[in-house]
C-alpha positions as CSV (number, residue, x, y, z in Angstrom):
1,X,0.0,0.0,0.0
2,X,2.8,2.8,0.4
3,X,4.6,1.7,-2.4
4,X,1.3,2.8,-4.3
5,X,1.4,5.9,-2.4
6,X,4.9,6.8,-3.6
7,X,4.2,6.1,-6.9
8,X,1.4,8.3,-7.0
9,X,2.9,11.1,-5.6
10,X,5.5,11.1,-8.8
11,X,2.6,10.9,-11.5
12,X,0.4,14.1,-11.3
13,X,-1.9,14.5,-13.7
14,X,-2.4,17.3,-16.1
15,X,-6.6,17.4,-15.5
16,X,-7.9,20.0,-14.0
17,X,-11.4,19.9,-13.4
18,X,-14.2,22.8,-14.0
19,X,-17.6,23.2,-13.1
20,X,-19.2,26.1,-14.1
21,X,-23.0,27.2,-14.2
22,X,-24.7,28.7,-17.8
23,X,-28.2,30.7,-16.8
24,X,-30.4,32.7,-19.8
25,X,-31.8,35.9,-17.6
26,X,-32.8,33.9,-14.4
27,X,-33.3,30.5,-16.0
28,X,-31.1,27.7,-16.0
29,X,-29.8,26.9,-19.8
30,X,-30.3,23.1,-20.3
31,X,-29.3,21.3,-23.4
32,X,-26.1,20.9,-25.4
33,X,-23.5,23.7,-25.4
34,X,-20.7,25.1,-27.2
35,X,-17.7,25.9,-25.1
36,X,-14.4,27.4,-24.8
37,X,-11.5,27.7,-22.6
38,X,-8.5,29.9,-21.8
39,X,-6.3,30.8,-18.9
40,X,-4.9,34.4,-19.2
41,X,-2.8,36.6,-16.5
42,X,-4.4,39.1,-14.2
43,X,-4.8,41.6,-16.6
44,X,-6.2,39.2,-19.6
45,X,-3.3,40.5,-21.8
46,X,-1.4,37.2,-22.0
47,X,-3.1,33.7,-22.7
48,X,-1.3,30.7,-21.1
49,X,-3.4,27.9,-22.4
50,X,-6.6,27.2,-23.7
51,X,-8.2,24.1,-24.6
52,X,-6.8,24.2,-28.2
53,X,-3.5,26.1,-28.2
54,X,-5.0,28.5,-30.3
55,X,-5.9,31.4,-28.2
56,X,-3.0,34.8,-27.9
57,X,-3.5,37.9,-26.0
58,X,-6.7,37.0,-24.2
59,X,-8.5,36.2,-27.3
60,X,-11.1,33.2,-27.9
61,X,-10.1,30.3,-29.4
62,X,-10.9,28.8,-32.4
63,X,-12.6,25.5,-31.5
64,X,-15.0,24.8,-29.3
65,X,-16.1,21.5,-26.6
66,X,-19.5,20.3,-27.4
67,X,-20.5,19.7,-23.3
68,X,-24.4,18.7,-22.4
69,X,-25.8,21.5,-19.4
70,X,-27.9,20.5,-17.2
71,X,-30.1,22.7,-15.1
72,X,-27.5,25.3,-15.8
73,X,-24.3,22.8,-14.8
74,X,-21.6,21.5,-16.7
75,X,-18.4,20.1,-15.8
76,X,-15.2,19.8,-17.7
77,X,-12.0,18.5,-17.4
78,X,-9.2,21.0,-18.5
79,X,-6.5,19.5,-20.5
80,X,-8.3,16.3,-21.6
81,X,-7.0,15.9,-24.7
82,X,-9.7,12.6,-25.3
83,X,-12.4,15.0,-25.8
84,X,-12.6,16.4,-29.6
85,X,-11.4,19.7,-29.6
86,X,-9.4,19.9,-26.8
87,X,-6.2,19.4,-28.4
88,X,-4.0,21.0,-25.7
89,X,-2.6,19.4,-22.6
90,X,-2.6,21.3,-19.4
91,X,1.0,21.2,-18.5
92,X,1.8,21.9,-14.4
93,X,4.1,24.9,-15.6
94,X,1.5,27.4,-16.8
95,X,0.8,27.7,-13.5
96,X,4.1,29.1,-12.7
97,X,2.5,32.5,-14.0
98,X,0.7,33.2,-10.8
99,X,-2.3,35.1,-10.7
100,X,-4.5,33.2,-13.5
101,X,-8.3,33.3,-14.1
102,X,-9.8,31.3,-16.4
103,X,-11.6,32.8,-19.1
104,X,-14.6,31.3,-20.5
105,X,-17.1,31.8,-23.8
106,X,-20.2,29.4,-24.0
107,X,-22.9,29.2,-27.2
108,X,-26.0,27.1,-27.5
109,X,-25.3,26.6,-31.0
110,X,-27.5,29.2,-32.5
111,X,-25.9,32.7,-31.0
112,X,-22.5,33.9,-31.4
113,X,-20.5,33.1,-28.5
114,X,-20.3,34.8,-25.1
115,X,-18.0,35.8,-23.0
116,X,-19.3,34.7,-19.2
117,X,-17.7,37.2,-17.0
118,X,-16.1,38.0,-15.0
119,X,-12.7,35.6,-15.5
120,X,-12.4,33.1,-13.0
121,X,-9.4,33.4,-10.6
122,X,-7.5,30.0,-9.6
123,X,-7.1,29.2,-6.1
124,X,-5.0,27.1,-4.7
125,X,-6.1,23.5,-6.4
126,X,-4.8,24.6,-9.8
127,X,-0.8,25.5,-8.6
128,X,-1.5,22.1,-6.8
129,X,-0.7,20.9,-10.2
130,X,3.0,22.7,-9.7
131,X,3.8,19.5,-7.1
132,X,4.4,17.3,-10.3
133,X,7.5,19.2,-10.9
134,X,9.4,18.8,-8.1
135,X,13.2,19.3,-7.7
136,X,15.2,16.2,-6.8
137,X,15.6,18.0,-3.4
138,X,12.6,18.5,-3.1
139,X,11.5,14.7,-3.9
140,X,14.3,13.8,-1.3
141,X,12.4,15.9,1.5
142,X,9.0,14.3,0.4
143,X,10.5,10.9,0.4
144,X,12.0,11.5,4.1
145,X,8.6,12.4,5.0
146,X,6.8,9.2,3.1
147,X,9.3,7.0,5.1
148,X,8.6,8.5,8.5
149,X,5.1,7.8,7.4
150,X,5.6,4.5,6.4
151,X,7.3,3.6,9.6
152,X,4.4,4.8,11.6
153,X,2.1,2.9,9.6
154,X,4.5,-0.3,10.2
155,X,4.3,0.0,14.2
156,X,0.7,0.8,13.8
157,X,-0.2,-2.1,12.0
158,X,2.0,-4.7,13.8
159,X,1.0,-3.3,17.4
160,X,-2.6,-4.3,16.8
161,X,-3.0,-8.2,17.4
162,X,-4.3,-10.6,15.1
163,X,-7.3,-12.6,16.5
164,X,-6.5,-16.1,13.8
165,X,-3.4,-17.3,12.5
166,X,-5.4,-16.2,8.9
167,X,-5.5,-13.0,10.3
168,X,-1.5,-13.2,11.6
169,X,-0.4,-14.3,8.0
170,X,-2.2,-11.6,6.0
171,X,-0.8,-8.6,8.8
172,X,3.0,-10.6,8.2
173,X,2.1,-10.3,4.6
174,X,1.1,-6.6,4.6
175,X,4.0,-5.8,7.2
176,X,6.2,-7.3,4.6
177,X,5.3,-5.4,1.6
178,X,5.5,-2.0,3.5
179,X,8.8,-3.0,4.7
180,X,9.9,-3.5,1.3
181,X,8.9,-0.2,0.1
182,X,11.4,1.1,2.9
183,X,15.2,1.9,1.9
184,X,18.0,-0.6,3.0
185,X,19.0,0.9,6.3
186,X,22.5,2.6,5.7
187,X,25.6,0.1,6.8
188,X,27.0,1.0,10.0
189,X,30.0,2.3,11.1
């Protein structure tokens, strides 16, 4: 179970999950719609990304993501690139341009598209993304810190006592694979 743990903490993903909310006047829209998506700097002047690498200086992209709305909601996953028409990845280092806002345009299909305003700004969950790009000293410190962890999980588990001898050979078995994830201890002196 730690090994899987360490594993994932290497392998971030570039998604980046939306949810946004389309209304016409006071009612909810509800149906198919045409959307589009960029992340620009404070002052909307610069575009970072959007959805299909095509958007400069704030503008609206080309393309657009055919989404279904219901009751007003949708929900996206930024930097899919297995949905048609987003052919751009969301790569962890647009979010070393600190402050973003996501900048959105939605049509039903009959209208010109709309800018829905005002940009988004991105709180903390998008620079997450910044955590797959570690420094090797910085993997070194979270690896320390995994270990520590691991070791408490070790006495934890192997204080508590096993009520069958099933019970005692899958805790061994368990104990065993956590131990393995652990580094050979350093040859002494």
């Amino acid at each position: 179970m730690a090994a899987i743990l360490l594993t994932a903490q290497a392998q971030v993903p570039g998604l980046l999950n939306y949810q946004g909310k389309i209304t016409s006047g006071a009612a909810a829209y509800s149906g198919s719609g045409q959307l589009k998506f960029a992340l620009v700097d404070a002052t909307a002047a610069t575009t970072v990304w959007s959805h299909d690498g095509s958007s400069s200086a704030g503008s609206e992209p080309t393309s657009a993501l055919s989404l279904m709305v219901s009751k007003g909601l949708f929900s996206v996953q930024l930097g899919d690139t297995a949905l048609a028409n987003m052919t751009a990845a969301l790569p962890a280092s647009v979010f070393s341009n600190p402050p973003l806002r996501l900048r959105v345009w939605f049509s039903d299909g009959t209208g010109p598209f709309q800018l829905i305003g005002p940009d988004k700004p991105f709180t903390s969950s998008g620079y997450a993304l910044r955590a797959g790009s570690l420094t090797p000293a910085g993997l070194a410190a979270v690896s320390k810190a995994s270990e520590a962890g691991v070791k408490a999980a070790i006495d934890a588990t192997a204080a508590v006592p096993a009520s069958t001898p099933t019970e005692q050979a899958a805790k061994d078995a368990i104990l065993a694979a956590m131990r393995a994830t652990l580094p050979a201890p350093a040859p002494a002196n």
